[in-house]
MIDO-411097 format. One record per residue (C-alpha): residue number from 0; x, y, z. Coordinates in Angstrom, 2 decimals, decimal comma. Layout:
{NUM {X Y Z}};
...
end
This chain:
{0 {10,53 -88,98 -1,54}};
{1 {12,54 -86,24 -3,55}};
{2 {14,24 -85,45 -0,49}};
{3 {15,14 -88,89 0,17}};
{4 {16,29 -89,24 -3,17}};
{5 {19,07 -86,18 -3,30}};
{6 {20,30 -87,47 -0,01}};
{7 {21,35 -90,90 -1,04}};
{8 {22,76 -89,03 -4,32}};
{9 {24,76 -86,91 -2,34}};
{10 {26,04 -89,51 -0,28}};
{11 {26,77 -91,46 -2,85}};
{12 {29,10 -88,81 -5,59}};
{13 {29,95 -86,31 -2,32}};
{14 {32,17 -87,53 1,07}};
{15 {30,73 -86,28 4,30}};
{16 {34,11 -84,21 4,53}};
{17 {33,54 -82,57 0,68}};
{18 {29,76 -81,62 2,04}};
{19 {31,15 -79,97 5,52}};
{20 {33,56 -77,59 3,66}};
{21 {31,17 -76,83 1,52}};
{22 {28,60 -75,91 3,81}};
{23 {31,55 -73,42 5,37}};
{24 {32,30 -72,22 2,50}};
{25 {29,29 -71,09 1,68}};
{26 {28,16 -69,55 5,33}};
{27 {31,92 -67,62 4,84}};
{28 {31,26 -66,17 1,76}};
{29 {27,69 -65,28 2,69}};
{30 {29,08 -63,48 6,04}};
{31 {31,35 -61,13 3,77}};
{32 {28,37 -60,13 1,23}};
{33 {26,34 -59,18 4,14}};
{34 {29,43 -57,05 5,90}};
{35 {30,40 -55,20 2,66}};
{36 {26,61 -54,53 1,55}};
{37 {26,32 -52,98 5,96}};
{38 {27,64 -49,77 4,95}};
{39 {24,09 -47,82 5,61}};
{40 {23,03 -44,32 5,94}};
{41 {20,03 -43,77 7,79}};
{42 {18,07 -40,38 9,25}};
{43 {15,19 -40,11 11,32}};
{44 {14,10 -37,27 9,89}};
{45 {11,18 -37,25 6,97}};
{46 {11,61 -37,14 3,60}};
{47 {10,58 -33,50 3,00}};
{48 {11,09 -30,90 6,20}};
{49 {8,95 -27,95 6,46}};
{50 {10,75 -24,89 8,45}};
{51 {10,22 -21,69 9,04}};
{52 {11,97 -18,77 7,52}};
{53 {14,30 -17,58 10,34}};
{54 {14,67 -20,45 12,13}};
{55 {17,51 -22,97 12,42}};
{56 {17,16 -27,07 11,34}};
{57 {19,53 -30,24 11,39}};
{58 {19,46 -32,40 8,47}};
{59 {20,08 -35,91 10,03}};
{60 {22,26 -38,29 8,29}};
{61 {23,80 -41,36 10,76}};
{62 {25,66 -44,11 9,34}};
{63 {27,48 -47,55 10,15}};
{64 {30,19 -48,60 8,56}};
{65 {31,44 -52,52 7,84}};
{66 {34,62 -54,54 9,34}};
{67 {35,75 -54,50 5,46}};
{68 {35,52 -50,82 4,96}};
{69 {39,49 -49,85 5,58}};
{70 {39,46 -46,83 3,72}};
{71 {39,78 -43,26 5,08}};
{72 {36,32 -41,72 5,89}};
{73 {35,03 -39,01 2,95}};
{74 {31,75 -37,14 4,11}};
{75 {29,77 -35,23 1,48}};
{76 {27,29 -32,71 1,52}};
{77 {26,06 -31,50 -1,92}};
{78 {22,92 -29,34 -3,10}};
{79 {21,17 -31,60 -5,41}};
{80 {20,89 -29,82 -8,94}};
{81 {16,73 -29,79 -10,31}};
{82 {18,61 -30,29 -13,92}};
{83 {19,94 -34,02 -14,04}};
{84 {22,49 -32,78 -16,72}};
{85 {24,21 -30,37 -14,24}};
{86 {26,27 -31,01 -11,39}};
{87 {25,54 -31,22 -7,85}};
{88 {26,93 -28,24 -5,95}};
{89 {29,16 -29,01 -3,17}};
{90 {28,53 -27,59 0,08}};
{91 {30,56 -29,00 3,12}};
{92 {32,46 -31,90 3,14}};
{93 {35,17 -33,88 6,20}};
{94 {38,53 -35,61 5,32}};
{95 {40,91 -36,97 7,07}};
{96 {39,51 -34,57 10,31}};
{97 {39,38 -31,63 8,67}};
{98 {36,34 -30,11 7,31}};
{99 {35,58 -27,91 4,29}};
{100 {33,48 -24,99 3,06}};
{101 {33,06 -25,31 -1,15}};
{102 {32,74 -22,23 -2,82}};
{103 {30,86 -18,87 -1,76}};
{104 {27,48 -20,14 -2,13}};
{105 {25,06 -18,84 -0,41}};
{106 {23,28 -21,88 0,73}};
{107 {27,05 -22,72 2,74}};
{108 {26,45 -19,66 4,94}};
{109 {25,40 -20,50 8,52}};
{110 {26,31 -24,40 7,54}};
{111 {27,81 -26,48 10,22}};
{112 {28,39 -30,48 11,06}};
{113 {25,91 -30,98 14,10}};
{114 {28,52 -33,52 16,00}};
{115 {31,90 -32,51 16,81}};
{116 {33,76 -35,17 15,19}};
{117 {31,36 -36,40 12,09}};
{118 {33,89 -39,73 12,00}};
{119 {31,82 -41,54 15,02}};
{120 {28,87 -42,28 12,97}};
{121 {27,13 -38,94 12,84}};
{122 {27,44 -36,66 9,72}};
{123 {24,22 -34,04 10,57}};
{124 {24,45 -30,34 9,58}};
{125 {22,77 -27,69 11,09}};
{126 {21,50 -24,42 9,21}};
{127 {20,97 -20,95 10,93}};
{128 {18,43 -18,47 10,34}};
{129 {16,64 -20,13 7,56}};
{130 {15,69 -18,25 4,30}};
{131 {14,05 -18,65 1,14}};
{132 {17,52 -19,48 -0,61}};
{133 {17,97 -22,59 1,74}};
{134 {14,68 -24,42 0,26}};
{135 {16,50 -27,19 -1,79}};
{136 {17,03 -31,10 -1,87}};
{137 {20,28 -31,82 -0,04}};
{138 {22,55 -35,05 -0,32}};
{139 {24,39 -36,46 2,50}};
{140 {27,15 -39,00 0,72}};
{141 {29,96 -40,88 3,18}};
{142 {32,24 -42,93 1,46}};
{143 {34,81 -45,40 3,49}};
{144 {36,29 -47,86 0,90}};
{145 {34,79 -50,40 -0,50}};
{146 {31,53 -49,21 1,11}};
{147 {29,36 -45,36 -0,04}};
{148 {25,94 -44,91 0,61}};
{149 {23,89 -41,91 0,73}};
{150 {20,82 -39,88 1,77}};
{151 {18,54 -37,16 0,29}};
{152 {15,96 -34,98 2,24}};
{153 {14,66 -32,03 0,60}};
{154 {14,01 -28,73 3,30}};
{155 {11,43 -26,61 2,29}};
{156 {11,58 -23,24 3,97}};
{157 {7,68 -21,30 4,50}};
{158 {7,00 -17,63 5,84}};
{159 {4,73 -17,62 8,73}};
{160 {1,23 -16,39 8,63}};
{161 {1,14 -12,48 9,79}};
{162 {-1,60 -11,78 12,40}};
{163 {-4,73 -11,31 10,18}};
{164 {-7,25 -8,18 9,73}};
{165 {-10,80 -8,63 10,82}};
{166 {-14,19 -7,43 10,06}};
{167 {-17,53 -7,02 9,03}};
{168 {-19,10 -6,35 5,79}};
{169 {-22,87 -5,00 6,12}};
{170 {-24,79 -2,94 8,18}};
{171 {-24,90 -5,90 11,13}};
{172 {-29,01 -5,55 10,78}};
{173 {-31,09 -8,70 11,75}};
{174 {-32,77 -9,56 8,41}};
{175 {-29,85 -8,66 5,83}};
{176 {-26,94 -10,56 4,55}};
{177 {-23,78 -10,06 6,34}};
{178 {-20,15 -11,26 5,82}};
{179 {-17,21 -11,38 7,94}};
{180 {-13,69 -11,30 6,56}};
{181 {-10,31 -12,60 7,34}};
{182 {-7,33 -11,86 5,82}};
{183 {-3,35 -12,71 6,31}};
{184 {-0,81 -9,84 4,64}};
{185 {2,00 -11,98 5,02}};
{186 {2,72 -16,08 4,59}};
{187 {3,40 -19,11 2,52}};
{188 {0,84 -20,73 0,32}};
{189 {-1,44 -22,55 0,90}};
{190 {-3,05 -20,77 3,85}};
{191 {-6,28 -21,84 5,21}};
{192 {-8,62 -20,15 7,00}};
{193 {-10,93 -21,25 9,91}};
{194 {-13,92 -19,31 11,31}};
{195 {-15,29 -20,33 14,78}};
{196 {-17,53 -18,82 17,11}};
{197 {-16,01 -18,30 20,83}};
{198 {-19,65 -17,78 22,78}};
{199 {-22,93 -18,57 22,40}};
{200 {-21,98 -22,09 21,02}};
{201 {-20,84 -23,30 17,17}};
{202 {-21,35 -20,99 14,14}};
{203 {-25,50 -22,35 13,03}};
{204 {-25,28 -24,62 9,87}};
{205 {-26,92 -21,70 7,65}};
{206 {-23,80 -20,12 7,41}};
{207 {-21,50 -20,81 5,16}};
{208 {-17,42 -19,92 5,31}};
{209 {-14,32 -20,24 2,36}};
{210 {-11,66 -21,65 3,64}};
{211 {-9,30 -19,79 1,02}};
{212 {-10,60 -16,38 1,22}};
{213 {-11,51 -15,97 4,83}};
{214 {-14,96 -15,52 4,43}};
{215 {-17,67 -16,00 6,49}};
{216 {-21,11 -15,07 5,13}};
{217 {-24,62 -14,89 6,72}};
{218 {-27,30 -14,55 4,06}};
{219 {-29,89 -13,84 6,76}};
{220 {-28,86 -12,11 9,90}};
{221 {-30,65 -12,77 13,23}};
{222 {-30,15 -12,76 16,90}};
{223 {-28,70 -15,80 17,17}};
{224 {-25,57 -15,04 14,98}};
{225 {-24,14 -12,83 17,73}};
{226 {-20,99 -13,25 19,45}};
{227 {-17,58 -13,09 19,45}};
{228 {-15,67 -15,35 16,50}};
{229 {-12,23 -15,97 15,81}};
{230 {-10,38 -16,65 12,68}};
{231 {-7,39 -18,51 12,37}};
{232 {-5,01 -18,40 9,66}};
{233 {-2,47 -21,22 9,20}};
{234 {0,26 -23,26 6,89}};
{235 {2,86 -25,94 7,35}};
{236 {4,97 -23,90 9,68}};
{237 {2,56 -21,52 12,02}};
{238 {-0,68 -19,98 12,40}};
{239 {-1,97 -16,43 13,68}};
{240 {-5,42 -15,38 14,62}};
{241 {-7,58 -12,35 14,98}};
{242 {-10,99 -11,97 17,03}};
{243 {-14,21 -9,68 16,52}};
{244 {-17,92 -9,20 18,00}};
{245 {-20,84 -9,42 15,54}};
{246 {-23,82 -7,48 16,31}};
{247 {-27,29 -8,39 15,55}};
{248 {-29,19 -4,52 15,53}};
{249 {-32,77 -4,17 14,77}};
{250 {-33,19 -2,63 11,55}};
{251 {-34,42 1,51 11,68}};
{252 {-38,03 2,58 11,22}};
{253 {-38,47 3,12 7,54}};
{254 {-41,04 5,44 8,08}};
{255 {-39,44 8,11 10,09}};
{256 {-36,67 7,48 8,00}};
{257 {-38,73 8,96 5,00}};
{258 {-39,75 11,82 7,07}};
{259 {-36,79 12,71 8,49}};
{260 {-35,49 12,92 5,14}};
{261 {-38,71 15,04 3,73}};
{262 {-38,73 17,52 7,16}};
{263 {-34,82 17,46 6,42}};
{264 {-35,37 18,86 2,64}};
{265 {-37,64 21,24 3,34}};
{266 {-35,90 22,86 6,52}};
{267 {-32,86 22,85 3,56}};
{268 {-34,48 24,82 1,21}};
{269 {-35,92 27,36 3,74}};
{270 {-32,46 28,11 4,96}};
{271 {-31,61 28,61 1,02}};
{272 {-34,45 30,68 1,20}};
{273 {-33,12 32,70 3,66}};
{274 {-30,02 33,01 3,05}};
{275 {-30,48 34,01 -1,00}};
{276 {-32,99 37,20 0,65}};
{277 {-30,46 38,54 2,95}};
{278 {-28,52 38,18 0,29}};
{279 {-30,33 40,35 -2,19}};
{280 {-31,62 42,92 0,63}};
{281 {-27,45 43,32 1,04}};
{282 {-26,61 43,80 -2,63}};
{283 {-29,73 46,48 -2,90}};
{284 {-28,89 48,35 0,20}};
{285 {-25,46 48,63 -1,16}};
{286 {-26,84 49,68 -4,15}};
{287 {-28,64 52,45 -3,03}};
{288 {-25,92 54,02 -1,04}};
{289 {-23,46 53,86 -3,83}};
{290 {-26,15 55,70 -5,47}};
{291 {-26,47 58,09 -3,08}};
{292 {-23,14 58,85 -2,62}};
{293 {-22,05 60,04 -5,74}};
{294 {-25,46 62,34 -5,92}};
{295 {-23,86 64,03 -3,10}};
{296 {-20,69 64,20 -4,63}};
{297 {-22,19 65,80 -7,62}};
{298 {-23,92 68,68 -5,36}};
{299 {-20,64 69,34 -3,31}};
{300 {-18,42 69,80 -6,47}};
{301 {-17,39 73,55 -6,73}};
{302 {-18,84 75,95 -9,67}};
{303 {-16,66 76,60 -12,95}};
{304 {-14,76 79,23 -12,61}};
{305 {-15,71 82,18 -14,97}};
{306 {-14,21 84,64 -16,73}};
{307 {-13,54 87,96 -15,32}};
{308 {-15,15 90,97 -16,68}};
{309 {-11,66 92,32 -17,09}};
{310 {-10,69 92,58 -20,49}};
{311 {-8,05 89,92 -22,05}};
{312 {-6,46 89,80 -24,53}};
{313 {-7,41 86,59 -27,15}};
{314 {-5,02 84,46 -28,25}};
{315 {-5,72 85,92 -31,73}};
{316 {-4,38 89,04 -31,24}};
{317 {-2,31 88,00 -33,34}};
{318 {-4,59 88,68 -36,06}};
{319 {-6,41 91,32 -34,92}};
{320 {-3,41 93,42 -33,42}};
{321 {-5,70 96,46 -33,17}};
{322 {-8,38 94,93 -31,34}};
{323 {-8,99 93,56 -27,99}};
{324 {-11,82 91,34 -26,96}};
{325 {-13,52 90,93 -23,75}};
{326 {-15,81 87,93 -23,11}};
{327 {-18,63 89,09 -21,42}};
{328 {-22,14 88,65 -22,57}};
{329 {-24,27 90,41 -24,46}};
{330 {-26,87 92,02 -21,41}};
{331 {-23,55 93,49 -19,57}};
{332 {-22,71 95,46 -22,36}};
{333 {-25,85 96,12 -23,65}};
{334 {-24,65 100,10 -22,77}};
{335 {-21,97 99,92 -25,55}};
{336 {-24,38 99,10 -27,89}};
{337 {-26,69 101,90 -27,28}};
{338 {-23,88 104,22 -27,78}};
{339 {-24,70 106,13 -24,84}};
{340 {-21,85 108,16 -22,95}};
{341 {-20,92 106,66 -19,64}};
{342 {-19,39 108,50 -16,96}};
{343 {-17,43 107,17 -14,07}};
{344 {-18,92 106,79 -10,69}};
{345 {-15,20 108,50 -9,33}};
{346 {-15,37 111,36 -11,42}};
{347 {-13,93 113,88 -8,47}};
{348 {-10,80 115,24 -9,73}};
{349 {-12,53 116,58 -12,72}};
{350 {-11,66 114,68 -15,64}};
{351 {-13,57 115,35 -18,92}};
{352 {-15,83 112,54 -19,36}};
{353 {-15,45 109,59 -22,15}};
{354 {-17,76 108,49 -24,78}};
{355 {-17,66 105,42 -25,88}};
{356 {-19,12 104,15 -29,75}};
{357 {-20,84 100,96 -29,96}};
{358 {-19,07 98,21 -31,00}};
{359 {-19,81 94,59 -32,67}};
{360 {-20,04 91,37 -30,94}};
{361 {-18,03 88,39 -32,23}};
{362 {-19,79 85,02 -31,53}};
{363 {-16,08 83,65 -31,34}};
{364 {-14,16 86,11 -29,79}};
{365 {-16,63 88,41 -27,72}};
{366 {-16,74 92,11 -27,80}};
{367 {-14,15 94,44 -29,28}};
{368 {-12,62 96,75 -26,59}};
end
C-alpha cells in the first residue's frame, strides 16, 4: 500500500526521464566511492610472528591500488615507536624506483624489499639473521594519491631451547621417593617441560611432573617405574630433548649394613692400635740408643792432662820474685818436708851431695822450690 503510494507520487511530481538520470547518477557516484575507498593493503601473514633468533623472515604487505589513484607510488616502512608521543622511525622506503635506507639503525641492517620491483603490488621485506634488536611492531604504509593505507605486524624474535641436562635425584631404591629433573641452560620464556616414558608404556598416574621446573617426582618407587623417559623442552620457536634410564634397585640389607659398619670400627681402632705401639716401641728404642751413645762417648773421652812434676814458674812471680812454686802434691814431696838429705841416683862423677830444708806448702800456689 505504501509502496503503491510513493509510486503514483513519484510519477506524478518526477518525469520518467528526471527518475532515469537520477538513478545514473547515483550508480556513478556510488562506482567512484567504491574505487577511491579500493586502495587496500593486505598480508597473509598473522598479526604477531614468532622467529627464531638467527633466522631470516618476510614481513608480507600486498596491496591494490584504484583507477583514481594517479599519483606516484610512496612505499613506507617505519618501526612503530611503544611511546605514542614519539615518532615512528623510518626504516626503508621506494620512490619513484629507487629505494632507501633511513638512518644507521640497527634494525635497517640485513633489511631488504622481498620483490624486485615493490611497484607491482608487492611491498614485503625480508630480514637476515634475526636478533633480539629486530623484536618490534613494524608498519608497512604505501601511499599513491588520493589513496594510503597501511599495515602493522609486530615480529617477535625467541632463543631456542638448548638441549637439556638430565637426571635422577635419590638413591633409585624401590620403596623411596625419587625425582627426575630436566633442565634447559639456554631459551626464551615461557618454556615448558614434558616428561614421557619411552618403554614399558605411559608414566603410572601416581606420579606427578611440573611442567615449569622439569620435574618429575615418584613419592614411592617400585618396579614398575623403570624405563627409559624423555623430556622435552619447548617454546614458540623450537624444542630440544634429553633421555635417561631409571632404575628400580632393591634396597640393601640393613642388618649387615650395621655390622659391616661395627666389624668396620673395630678393625679401625685395632689398626690405631697398632700403629700407636710401633710407634712408641720406635721412639723408646731410639731412646735408648741415644742414651747409650753418649755413655760411650763419655768413657772414650781422653784424661786431663796434668801438670808436670817439673817445676814452673807461677804467674805470681811477680810477687814472689824469690820464690818458685811447683804444683805437685803433698805425698810426692813428703821428703822435703822431713828435711832429710837426698842424694841423686847419678851421683858418679863425684859431686858433693845437696841437702835440701823443708819448705811450706801454699794451698794456692803449691810448694816453694
Amino acid at each position: 500500500m505504501f509502496r503503491k503510494s510513493c509510486s503514483h507520487l513519484r510519477s506524478a511530481f518526477f518525469p520518467p526521464w528526471l527518475s532515469v538520470c537520477l538513478a545514473c547518477t547515483a550508480s556513478l557516484l556510488s562506482t567512484e566511492l567504491k574505487y577511491v575507498r579500493g586502495m587496500q593493503v593486505t598480508s597473509a601473514d598473522p598479526q604477531t610472528i614468532h622467529k627464531a633468533e638467527g633466522e631470516s623472515v618476510t614481513l608480507g604487505c600486498s596491496y591494490t591500488l584504484s583507477p583514481f589513484d594517479t599519483g606516484k607510488i610512496d612505499i613506507e616502512w617505519s618501526v612503530v615507536s611503544p611511546d605514542t608521543t614519539q615518532k615512528d622511525q623510518m626504516l626503508l622506503s621506494y620512490t619513484s624506483g629507487t629505494t632507501y635506507v633511513h638512518g644507521n639503525h640497527a634494525l635497517a641492517k640485513g633489511l631488504s624489499f622481498a620483490a624486485p620491483d615493490p611497484s607491482l603490488g608487492d611491498a614485503s621485506i625480508t630480514i637476515a639473521l634475526l636478533s633480539s634488536a629486530d623484536s618490534a611492531t613494524y608498519q608497512c604504509k604505501v601511499k599513491k594519491s588520493p589513496g594510503v593505507d597501511m599495515h602493522k605486524v609486530s615480529l617477535v624474535v625467541l632463543v631456542k631451547p638448548s638441549v637439556p641436562k638430565c637426571w635422577v635425584e635419590g638413591g633409585e631404591l624401590v620403596g623411596e621417593a625419587v625425582s627426575l629433573h630436566c633442565k634447559s641452560a639456554k631459551g626464551s620464556t615461557p618454556l615448558k617441560y614434558t616428561w614421557r616414558r619411552e618403554s614399558a608404556g605411559p608414566i603410572p598416574a601416581t606420579a606427578t611432573q611440573n611442567s615449569v621446573t622439569g620435574e618429575l617426582r615418584i613419592s614411592n618407587h617400585s618396579q614398575s617405574f623403570a624405563g627409559f623417559y624423555l623430556c622435552e623442552v619447548k617454546n614458540a620457536v623450537g624444542a630440544e630433548h634429553c633421555r635417561i634410564n631409571l632404575k628400580a634397585n632393591k634396597p640393601p640389607n640393613r642388618a649387615g649394613v650395621i655390622v659391616g659398619t661395627i666389624v668396620g670400627s673395630l678393625l679401625l681402632i685395632f689398626i690405631l692400635l697398632v700403629f700407636t705401639g710401633l710407634l712408641y716401641w720406635k721412639l723408646s728404642i731410639r731412646h735408648r740408643y741415644e742414651k747409650e751413645f753418649s755413655n760411650d762417648i763419655r768413657e772414650d773421652a781422653p784424661p786431663p792432662e796434668s801438670c808436670p812434676v817439673s817445676c814452673v814458674t807461677s804467674r805470681s812471680a811477680s810477687q814472689h820474685p824469690q820464690v818458685t812454686y811447683c804444683q805437685v802434691g803433698r805425698t810426692d814431696i813428703s821428703s822435703l818436708n822431713d828435711g832429710r838429705t837426698l842424694t841423686p841416683s847419678s851421683n858418679s862423677h863425684g859431686h858433693t851431695p845437696a841437702k835440701y830444708t823443708a819448705v811450706e806448702y801454699d794451698s794456692k800456689y803449691g810448694y816453694a822450690v
